[in-house]
C-alpha positions as CSV (number, residue, x, y, z in Angstrom):
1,X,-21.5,-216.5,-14.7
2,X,-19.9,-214.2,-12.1
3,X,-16.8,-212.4,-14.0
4,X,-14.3,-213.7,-11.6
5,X,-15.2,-217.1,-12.4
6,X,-15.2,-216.3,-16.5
7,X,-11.7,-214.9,-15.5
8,X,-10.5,-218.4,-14.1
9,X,-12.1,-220.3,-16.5
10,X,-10.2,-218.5,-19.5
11,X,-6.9,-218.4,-17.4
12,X,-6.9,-222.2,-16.5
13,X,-7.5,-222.6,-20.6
14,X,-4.9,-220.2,-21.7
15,X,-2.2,-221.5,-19.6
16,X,-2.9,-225.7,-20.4
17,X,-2.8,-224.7,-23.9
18,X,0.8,-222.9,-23.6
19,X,1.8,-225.6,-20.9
20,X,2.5,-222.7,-18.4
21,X,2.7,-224.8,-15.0
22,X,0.0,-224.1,-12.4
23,X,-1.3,-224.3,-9.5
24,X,-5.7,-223.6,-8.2
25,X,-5.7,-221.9,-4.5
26,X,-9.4,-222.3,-3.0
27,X,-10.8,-221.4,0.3
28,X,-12.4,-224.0,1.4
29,X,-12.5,-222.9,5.5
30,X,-12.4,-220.0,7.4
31,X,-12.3,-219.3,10.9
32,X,-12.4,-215.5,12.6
33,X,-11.7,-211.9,10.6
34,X,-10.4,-213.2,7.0
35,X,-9.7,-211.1,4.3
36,X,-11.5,-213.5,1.4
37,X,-14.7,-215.9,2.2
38,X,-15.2,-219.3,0.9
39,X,-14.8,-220.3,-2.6
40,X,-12.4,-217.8,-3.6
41,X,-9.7,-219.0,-5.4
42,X,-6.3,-217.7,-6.8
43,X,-4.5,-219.2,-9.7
44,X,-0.2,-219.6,-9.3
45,X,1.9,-219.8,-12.2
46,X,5.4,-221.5,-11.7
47,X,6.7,-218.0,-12.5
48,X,5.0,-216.5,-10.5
49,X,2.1,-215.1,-11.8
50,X,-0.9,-214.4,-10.3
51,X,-5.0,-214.3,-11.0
52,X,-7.3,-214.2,-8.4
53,X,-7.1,-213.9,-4.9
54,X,-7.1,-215.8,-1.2
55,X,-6.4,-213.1,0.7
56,X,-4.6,-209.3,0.8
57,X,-1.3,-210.5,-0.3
58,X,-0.2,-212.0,2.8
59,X,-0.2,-215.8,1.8
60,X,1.5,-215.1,-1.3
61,X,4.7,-216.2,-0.2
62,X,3.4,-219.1,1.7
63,X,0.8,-220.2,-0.8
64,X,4.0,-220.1,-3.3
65,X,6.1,-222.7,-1.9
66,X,2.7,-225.1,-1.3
67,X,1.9,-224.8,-5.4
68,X,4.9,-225.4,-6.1
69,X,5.0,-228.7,-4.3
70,X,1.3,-229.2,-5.8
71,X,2.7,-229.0,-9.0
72,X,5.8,-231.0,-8.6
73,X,3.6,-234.6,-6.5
74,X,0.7,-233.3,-9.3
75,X,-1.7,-234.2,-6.0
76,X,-3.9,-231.7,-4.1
77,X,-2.9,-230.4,-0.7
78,X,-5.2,-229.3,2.4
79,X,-3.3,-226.1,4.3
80,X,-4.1,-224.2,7.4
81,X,-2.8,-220.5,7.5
82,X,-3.5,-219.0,11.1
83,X,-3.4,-215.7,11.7
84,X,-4.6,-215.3,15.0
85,X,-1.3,-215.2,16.7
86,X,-0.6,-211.4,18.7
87,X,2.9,-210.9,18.2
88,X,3.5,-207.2,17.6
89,X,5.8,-208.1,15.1
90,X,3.5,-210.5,13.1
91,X,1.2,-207.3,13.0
92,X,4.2,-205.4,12.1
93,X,4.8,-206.8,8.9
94,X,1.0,-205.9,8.2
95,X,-1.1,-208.8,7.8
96,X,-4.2,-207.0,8.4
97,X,-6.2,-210.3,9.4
98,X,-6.7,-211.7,12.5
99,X,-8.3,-215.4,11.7
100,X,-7.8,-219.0,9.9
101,X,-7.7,-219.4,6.2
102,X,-7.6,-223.1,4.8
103,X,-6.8,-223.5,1.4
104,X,-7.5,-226.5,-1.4
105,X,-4.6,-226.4,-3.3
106,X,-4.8,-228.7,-6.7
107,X,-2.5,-229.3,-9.7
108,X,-3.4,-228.5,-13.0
109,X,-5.7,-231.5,-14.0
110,X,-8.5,-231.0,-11.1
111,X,-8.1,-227.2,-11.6
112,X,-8.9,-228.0,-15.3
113,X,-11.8,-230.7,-13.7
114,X,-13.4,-227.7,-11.6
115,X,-13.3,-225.3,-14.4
116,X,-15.5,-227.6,-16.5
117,X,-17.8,-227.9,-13.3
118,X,-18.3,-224.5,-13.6
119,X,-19.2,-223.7,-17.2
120,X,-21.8,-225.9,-17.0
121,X,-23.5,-223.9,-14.6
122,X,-24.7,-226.2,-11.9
123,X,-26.5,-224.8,-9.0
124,X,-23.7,-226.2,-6.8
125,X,-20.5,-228.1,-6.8
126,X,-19.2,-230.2,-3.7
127,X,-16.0,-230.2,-3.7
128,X,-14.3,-232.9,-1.7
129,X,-11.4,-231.9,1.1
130,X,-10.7,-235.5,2.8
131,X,-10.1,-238.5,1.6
132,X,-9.2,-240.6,-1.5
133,X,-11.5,-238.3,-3.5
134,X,-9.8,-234.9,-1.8
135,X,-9.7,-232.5,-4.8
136,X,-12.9,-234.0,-6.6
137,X,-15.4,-231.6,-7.8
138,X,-18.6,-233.0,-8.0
139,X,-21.6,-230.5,-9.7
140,X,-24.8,-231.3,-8.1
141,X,-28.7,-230.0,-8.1
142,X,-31.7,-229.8,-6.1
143,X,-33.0,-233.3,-7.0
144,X,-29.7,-234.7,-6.1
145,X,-30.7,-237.8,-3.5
146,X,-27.7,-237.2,-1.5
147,X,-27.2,-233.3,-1.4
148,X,-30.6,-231.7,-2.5
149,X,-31.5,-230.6,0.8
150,X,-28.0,-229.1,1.1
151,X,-28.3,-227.3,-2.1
152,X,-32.1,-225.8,-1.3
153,X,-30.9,-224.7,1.8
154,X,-27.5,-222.5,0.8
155,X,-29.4,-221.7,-2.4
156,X,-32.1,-219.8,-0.6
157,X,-29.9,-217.8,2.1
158,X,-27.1,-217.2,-1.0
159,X,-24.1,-218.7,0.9
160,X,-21.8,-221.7,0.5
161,X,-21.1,-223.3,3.1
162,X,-19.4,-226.6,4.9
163,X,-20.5,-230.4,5.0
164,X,-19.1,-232.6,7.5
165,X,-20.7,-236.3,7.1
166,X,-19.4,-239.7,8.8
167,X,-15.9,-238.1,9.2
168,X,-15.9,-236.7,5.5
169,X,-15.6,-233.1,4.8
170,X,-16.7,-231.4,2.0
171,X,-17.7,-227.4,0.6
172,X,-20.8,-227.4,-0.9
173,X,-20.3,-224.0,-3.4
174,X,-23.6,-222.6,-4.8
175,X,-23.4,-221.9,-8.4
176,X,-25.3,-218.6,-9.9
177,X,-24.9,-216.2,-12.3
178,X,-24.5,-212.5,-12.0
179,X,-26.9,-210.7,-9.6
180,X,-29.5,-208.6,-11.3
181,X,-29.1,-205.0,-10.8
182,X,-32.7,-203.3,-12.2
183,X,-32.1,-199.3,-12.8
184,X,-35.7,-197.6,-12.9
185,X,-35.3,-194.3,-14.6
186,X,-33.0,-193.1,-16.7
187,X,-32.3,-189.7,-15.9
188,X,-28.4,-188.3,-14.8
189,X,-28.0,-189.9,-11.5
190,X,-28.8,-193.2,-13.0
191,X,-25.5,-193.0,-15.3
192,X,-22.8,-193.6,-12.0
193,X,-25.3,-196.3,-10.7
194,X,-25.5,-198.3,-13.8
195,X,-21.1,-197.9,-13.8
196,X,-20.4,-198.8,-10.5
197,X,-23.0,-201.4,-10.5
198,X,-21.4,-203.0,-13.4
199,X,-18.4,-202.7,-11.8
200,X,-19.6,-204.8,-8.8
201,X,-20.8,-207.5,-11.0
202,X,-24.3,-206.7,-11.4
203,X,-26.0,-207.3,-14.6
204,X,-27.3,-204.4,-15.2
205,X,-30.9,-203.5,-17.1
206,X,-32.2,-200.1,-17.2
207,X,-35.6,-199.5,-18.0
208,X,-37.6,-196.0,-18.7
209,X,-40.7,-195.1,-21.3
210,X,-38.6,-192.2,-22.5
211,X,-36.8,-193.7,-25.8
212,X,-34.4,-190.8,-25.9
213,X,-32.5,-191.5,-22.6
214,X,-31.8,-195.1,-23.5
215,X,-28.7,-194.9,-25.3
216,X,-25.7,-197.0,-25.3
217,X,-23.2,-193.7,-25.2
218,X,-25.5,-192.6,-22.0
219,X,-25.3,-196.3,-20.4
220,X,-22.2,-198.1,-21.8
221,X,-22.4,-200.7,-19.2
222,X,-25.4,-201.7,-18.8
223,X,-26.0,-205.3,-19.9
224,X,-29.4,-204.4,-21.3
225,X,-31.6,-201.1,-22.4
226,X,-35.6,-201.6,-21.7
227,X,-38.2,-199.4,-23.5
228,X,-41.4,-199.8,-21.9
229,X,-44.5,-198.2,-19.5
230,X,-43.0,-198.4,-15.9
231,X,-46.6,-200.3,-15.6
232,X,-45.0,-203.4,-17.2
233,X,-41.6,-203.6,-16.3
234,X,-42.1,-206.9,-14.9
235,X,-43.3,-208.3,-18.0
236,X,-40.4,-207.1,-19.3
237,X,-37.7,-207.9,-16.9
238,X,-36.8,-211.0,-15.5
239,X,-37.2,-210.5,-11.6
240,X,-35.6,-213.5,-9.5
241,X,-34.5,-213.8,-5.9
242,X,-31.0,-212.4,-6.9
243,X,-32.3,-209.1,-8.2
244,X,-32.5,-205.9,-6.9
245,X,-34.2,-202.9,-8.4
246,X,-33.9,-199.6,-7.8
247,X,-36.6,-196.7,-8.7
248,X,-35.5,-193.5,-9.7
249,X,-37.2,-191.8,-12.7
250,X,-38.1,-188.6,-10.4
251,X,-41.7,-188.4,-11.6
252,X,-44.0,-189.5,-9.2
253,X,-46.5,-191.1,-11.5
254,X,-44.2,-193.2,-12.7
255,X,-42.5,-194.5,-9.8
256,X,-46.1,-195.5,-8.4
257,X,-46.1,-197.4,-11.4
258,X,-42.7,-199.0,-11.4
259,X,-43.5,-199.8,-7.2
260,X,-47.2,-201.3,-8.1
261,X,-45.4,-203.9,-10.7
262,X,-43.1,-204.8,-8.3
263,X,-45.9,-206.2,-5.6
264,X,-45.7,-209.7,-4.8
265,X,-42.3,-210.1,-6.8
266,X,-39.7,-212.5,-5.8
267,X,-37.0,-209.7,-5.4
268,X,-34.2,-209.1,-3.1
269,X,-34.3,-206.1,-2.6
270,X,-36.9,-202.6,-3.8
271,X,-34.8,-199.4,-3.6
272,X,-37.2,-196.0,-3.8
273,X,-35.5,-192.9,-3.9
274,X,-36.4,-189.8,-1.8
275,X,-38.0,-189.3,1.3
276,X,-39.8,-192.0,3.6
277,X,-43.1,-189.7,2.9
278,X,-43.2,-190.0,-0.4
279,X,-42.8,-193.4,0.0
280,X,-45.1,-193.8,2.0
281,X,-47.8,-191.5,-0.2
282,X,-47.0,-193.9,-3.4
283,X,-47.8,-197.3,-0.5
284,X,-51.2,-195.7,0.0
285,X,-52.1,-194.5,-3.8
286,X,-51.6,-198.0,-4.7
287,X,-53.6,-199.6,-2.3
288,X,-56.4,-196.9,-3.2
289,X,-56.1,-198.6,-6.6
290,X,-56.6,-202.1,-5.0
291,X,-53.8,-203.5,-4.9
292,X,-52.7,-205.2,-2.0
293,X,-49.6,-204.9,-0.3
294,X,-48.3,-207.7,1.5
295,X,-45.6,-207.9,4.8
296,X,-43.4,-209.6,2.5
297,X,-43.4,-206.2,0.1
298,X,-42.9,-204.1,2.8
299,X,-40.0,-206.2,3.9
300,X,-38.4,-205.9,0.3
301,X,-38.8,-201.8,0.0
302,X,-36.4,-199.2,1.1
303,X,-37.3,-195.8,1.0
304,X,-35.3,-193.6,1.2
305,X,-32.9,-195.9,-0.2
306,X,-29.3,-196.8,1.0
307,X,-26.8,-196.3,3.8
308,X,-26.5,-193.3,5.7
309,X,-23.0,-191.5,4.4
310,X,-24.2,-188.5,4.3
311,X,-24.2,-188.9,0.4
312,X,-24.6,-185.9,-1.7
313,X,-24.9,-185.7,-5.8
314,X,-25.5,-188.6,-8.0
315,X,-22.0,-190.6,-7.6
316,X,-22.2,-190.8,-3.5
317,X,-26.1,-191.5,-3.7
318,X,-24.9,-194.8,-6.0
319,X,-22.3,-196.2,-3.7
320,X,-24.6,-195.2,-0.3
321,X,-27.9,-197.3,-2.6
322,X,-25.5,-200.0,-3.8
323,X,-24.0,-200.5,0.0
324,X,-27.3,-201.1,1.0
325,X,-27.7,-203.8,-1.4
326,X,-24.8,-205.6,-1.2
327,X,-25.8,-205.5,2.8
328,X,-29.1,-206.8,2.0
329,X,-27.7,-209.5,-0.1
330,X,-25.0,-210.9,2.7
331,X,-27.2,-210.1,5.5
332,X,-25.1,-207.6,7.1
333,X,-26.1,-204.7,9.1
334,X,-24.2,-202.0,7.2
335,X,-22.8,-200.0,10.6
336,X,-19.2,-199.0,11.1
337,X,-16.6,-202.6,11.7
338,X,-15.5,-200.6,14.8
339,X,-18.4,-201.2,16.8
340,X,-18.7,-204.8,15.6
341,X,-15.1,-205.9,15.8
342,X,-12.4,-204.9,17.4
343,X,-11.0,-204.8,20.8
344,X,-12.5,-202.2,23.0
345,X,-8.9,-200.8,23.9
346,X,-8.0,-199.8,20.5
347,X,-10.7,-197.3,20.7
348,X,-9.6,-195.4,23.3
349,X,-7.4,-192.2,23.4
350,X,-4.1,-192.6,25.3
């Protein structure tokens, strides 16, 4: 379970138990440049208190005076906050988004409804936004008649999304639990990879044949420490279509290894570090060997791993290798936001 969501959970908890009035922020729409996607959620103590997030700060006043009304009728609410307005002086007070952000807001019962929704780890919840039943939370599966399709579908490109049936509208929120972060080599530059990683949320293994680099005081984060030939790391390691591994044990022979268990897995992403050509020399060794190599491998392997920053020494390398993932995960292209969005006028000099 993703550690913002173990964070709610154990909030929602805490604060029935000390009868601290609440109320659950989700968004459940958005429209344009926002600062938080769907499903993120914020939690609003009648004092004031905050856990989570909806945006940068800038509903907080706003989404104050709608929880407090939540919590006083004790039913949910449907808001629209739009940002998309010009006004030098909206921009002024620096709101930093330009789009639409629409917001479940639920008292303390449904909030307590979705939190049990949660820990039993569905793969998705629809959660109901019109209606008598707005503010229901219903967990649901691939098998499920109605939704199954729905659930196969956002399940496979890792995004919730919204429903509108007959009228109705619902937000159909994949369930998973933490992405997979694989680190192939233990050596120095695999310490700040394995931290920030962790950091991110990834779940983080690390796996080398040399029993002396695995140690918890070398790799305090990592969820798990894996001693074994680089040849069976996948016998070893779960691999799923949430995981990404990276390899990065600096001895040719065994990256060949780690790369020729990693054929024909159902990975998201293969990170190799250094240059294309050695890549490239490890491609062809293994298929001398016999194995075969398939479009979809090719597809999965990035050599020389991550985005071009310019990176230099083991902490930039992580954060260029781990922007690439995260971009391969969301299916974004990774260049600069100022040739994406942005009107053109802004980028020139007076």
């Amino acid at each position: 379970m993703p550690s913002d969501d173990q964070q709610l959970i154990s909030t929602i908890h805490d604060w029935v138990e000390r009868e601290v009035p609440f109320a659950l922020a989700t968004v459940v729409g958005v429209r344009g440049s926002t600062y938080r996607g769907l499903a993120a959620r914020q939690l609003v103590a009648e004092d004031g208190t905050s856990v989570g997030t909806v945006s940068g700060g800038c509903l907080d006043s706003d989404l104050g005076v709608v929880a407090a009304r939540v919590r006083a009728t004790g039913r949910p609410e449907l808001v629209e906050f739009d940002l998309t307005a010009d006004d030098e002086a909206i921009w002024g007070w620096g709101i930093g988004c330009n789009g639409v952000t629409e917001l479940l807001v639920e008292p303390e019962s449904s909030s307590l409804a979705l939190a049990e929704a949660i820990k039993s780890t569905p793969p998705g919840i629809v959660h109901v936004l019109s209606g008598v039943g707005m503010g229901t939370h219903v967990p649901v599966t691939a098998d499920d008649s109605e939704w199954g399709v729905e659930v196969l579908e956002a399940r496979a490109d890792g995004r919730h999304r919204r429903v509108d049936r007959g009228g109705e509208r619902f937000l159909l929120e994949i369930i998973s639990g933490r992405p997979r972060l694989v680190v192939c080599g233990a050596g120095h530059d695999a310490v700040p990879l394995v931290r920030l990683g962790s950091e991110l949320g990834f779940e983080v293994a690390v796996v080398d044949d040399r029993r002396q680099f695995l140690s918890r005081e070398r790799f305090p984060e990592a969820a798990t420490l894996v001693h074994c030939a680089p040849a069976d790391l996948a016998t070893h390691v779960a691999m799923d279509p949430s995981t990404a591994v990276v390899i990065m044990s600096h001895n040719y022979l065994r990256d060949v290894d780690f790369l020729g268990s990693l054929l024909g897995m159902p990975v998201a992403y293969i990170g190799c570090l250094g240059p294309g050509e050695r890549l490239e020399r490890m491609l062809k060794d293994l298929v001398a060997r016999g194995r075969h190599v398939e479009p979809e491998d090719l597809e999965r392997i990035h050599g020389p791993a991550g985005i071009d920053l310019g990176a230099d020494g083991p902490t930039e390398i992580a954060w260029s290798v781990l922007s690439e993932i995260l971009a391969v995960r969301r299916g974004a292209g990774a260049g600069f936001l100022v040739h994406r969005k942005g009107p053109s006028e802004l980028r020139r000099l007076p």
